[in-house]
C-alpha positions as CSV (number, residue, x, y, z in Angstrom):
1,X,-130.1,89.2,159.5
2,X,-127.2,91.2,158.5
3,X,-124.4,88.4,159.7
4,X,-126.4,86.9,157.4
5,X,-125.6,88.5,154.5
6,X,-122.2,89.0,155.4
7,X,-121.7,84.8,155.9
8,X,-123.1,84.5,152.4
9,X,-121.4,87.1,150.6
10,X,-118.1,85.7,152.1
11,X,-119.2,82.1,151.2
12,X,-119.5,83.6,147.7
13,X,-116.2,85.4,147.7
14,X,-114.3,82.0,148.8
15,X,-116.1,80.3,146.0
16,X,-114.9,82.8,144.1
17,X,-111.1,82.7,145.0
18,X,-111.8,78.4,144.2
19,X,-112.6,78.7,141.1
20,X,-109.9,81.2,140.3
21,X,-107.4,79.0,141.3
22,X,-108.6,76.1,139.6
23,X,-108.5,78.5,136.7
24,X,-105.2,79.2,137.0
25,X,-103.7,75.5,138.1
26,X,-105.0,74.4,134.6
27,X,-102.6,72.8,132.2
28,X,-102.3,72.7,128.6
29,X,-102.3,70.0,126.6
30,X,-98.9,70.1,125.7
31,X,-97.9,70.4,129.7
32,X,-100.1,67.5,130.2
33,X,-98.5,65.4,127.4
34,X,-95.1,66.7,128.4
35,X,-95.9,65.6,132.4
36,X,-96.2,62.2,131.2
37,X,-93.4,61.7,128.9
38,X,-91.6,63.2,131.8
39,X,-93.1,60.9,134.3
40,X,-92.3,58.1,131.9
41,X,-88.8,58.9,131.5
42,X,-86.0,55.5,131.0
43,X,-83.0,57.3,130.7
44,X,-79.6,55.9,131.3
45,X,-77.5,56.5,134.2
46,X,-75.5,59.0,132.2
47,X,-78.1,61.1,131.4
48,X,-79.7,63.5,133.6
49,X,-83.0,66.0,133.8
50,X,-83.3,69.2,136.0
51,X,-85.5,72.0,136.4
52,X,-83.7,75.3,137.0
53,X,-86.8,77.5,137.3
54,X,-88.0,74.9,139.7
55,X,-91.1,71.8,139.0
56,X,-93.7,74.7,138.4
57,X,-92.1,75.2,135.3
58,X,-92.3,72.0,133.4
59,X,-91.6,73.5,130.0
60,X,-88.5,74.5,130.3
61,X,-85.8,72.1,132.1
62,X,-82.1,71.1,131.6
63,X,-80.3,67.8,130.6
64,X,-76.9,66.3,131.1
65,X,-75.4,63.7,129.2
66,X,-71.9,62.3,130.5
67,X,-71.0,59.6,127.4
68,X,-69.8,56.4,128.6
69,X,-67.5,55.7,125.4
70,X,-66.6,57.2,122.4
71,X,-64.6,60.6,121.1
72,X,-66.9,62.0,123.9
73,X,-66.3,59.7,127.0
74,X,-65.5,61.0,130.3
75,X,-67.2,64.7,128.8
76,X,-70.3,66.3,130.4
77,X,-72.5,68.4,128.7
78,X,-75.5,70.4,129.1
79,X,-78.5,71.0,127.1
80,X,-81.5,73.2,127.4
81,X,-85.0,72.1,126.4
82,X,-87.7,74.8,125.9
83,X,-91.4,73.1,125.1
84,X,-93.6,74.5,123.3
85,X,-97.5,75.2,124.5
86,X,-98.5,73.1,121.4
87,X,-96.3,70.2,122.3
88,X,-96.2,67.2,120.9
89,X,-97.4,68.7,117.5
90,X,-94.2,70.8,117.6
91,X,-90.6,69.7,118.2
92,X,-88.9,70.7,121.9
93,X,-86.0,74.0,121.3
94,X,-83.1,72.0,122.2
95,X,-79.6,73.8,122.6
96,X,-76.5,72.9,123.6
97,X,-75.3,74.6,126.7
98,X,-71.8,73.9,126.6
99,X,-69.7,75.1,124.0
100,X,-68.2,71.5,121.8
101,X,-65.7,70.6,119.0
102,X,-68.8,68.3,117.5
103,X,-69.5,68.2,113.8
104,X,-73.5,68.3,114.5
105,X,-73.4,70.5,117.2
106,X,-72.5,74.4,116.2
107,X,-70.5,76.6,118.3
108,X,-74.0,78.7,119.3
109,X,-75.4,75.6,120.8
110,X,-77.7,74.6,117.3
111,X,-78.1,71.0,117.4
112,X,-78.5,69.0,114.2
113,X,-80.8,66.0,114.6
114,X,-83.5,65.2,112.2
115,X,-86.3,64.2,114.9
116,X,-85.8,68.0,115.9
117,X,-86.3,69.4,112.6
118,X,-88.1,67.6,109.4
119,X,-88.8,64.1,110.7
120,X,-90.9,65.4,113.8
121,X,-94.0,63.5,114.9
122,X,-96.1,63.6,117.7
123,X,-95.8,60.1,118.1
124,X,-91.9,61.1,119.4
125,X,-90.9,62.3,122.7
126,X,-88.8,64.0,124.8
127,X,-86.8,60.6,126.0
128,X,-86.6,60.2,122.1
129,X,-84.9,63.0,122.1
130,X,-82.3,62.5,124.7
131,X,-81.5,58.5,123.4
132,X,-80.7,60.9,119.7
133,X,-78.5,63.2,121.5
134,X,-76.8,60.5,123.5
135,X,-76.6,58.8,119.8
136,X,-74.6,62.2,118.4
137,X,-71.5,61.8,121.3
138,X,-71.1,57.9,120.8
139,X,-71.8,58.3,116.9
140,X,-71.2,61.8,115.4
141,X,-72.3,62.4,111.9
142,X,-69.8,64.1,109.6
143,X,-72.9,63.7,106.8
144,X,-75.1,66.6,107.9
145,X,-72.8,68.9,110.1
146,X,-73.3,72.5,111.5
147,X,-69.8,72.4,112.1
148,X,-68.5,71.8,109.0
149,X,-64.4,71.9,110.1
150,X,-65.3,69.7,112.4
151,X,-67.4,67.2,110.0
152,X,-64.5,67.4,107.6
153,X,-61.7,66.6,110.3
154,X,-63.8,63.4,111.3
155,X,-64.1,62.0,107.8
156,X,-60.5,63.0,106.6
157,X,-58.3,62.3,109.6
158,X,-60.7,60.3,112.9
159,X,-57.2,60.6,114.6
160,X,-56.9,64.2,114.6
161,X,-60.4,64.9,115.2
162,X,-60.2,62.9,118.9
163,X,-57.2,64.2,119.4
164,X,-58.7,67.6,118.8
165,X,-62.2,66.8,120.6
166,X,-60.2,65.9,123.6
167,X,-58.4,69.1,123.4
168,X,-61.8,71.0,123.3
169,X,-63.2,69.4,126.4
170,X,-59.7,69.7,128.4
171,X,-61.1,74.1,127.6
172,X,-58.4,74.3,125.0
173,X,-58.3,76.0,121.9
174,X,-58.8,74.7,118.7
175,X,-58.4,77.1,115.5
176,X,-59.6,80.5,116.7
177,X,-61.9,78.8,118.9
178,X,-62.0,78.7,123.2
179,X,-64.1,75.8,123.9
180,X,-65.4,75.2,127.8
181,X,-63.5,72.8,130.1
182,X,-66.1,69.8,130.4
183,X,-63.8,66.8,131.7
């Protein structure tokens, strides 16, 4: 009678250890939303996703974008992404890794696209994302800068500012400014 007892209450205990697991394995619905956009990424062939903390951690991964033409060809560059729990009613954290001569990208990695900030909808996702940062190397916007020298050099003189962007990514110095080697 007493293995008894001792099969059941270790039967119990197992049960126990399940269902704390299964606790535990239980995604949000912003990692479950965020699974399948991942799963359902199209990106192109310069454009790539990693996960530095590993696949566990799905909320937080890297991308790299290597523009195939424009000011920015032949440049890579690397971008954190940082989900929220609340995802896809709240816009992904994105910042820019590498430090750029870019009018919409400021020198602390801030990155100024509007479907990050005011024009945000769940509807949008994270490969949204990506195809508007690929847009900001192969068409900058000297409109709505964080840089602002570097907004005003594109509009005022497009043949300085390449000159100047390829500068930057050679890990030159522009102004008072050391910018990392990315060609």
């Amino acid at each position: 009678m007493i293995r008894l007892f001792k099969v059941k209450e270790k039967q119990r205990e197992t049960a126990e250890n399940a269902k704390d697991e299964a606790v535990r394995r239980k995604q949000t619905a912003g990692e479950l939303r965020l699974h399948k956009d991942i799963s359902e990424l199209n990106l192109p062939q310069s454009c790539g996703i990693t996960f530095p903390n590993g696949k566990d951690d799905l909320m937080n991964f890297e991308v790299s974008i290597r523009p195939d033409e424009g000011y920015y060809h032949g440049g890579a560059f690397l971008f954190s992404f940082k989900v929220s729990p609340i995802y896809p009613h709240e816009a992904p954290k994105v910042k820019c890794k590498t430090t750029i001569y870019h009018p919409n990208i400021d020198l602390e990695g801030n990155v100024c696209l509007n479907i990050l900030r005011e024009d945000w909808k769940p509807v949008l996702n994270i490969n949204t994302v990506i195809y508007g940062l690929y847009h900001l190397f192969t068409e900058p916007n000297y409109e709505d800068p964080l840089n602002h020298d570097a907004a005003q050099m594109l509009r005022d003189d497009p043949k300085l500012f390449e000159s100047n962007v390829r500068w930057a990514m050679k890990g030159c110095r522009i102004g008072d400014t050391f910018y990392s080697q990315c060609i």
